[in-house]
C-alpha positions as CSV (number, residue, x, y, z in Angstrom):
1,X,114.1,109.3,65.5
2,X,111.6,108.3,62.9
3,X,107.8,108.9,63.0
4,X,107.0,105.0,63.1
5,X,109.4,104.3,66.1
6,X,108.1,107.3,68.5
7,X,105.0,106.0,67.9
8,X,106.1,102.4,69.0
9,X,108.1,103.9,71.8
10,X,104.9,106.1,73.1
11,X,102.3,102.7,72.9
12,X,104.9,100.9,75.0
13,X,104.8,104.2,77.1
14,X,101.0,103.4,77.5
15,X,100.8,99.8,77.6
16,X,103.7,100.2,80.8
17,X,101.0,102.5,82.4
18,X,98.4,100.6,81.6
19,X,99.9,97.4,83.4
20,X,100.5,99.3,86.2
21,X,96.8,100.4,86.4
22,X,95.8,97.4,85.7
23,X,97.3,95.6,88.8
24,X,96.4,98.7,91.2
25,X,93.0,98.0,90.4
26,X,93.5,94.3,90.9
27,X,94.8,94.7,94.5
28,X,91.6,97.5,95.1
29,X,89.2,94.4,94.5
30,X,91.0,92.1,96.6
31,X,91.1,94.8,98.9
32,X,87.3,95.1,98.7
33,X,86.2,91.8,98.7
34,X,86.9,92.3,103.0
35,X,85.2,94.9,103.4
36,X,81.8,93.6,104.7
37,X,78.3,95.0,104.3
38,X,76.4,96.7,101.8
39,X,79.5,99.9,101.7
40,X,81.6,96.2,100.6
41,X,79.4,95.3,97.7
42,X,79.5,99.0,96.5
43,X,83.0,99.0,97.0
44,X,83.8,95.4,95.2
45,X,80.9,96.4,92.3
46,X,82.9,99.8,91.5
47,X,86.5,98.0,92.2
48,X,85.1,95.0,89.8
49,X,84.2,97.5,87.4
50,X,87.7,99.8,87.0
51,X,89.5,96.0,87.1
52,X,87.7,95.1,83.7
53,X,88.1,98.8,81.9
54,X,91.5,98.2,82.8
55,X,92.1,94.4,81.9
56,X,90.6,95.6,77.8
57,X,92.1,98.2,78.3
58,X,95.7,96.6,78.8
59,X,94.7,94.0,76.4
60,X,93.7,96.1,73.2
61,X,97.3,98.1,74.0
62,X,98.9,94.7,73.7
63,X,97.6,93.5,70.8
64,X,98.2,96.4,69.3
65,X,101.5,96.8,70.2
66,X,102.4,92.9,69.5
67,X,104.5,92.0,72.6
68,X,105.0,92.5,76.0
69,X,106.8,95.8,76.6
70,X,109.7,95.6,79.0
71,X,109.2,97.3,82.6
72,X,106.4,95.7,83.3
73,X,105.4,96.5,87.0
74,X,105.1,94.2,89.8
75,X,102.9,94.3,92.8
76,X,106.1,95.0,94.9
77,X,106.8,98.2,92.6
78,X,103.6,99.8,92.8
79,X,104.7,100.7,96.5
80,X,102.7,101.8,99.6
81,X,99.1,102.8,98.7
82,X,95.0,102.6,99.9
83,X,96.4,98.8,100.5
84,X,99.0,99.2,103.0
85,X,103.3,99.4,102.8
86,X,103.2,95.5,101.5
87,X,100.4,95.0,99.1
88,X,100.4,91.2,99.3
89,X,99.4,91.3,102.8
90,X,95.9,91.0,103.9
């Protein structure tokens, strides 16, 4: 395997986890915004936070990589977690 297509294959690698990241930290803010109080605001400033380090993150892997990679996750793939079995649900 060439130089130039490892490379290609290890950004896609990254721009996969990335994705993933990026939508476990989308479901973590929704997740915050019910918590209520001043531990919510906390909660939804940090959560708010991670979602945008993760978004440019994501989104400077994609450019430089040029397309979307496939194996992109879904929320359904990202599996039980600090949000419950089904993610979706409140």
């Amino acid at each position: 395997m060439s130089r130039s297509i490892e490379l290609v294959d290890d950004l896609e690698r990254h721009t996969v986890a990335a994705h993933r990241d990026c939508l476990a930290a989308l479901i973590r803010c929704e997740q915050a915004g019910r918590i209520e109080g001043e531990a919510g605001e906390r909660e939804r400033r940090a959560a708010h936070d991670a979602l945008n380090l993760h978004r440019n993150t994501l989104r400077d892997l994609l450019h430089g990589l040029g397309y979307l990679p496939k194996g992109l996750a879904t929320r359904a793939q990202l599996g039980p977690g600090p949000w419950g079995a089904n993610p979706t649900s409140p």
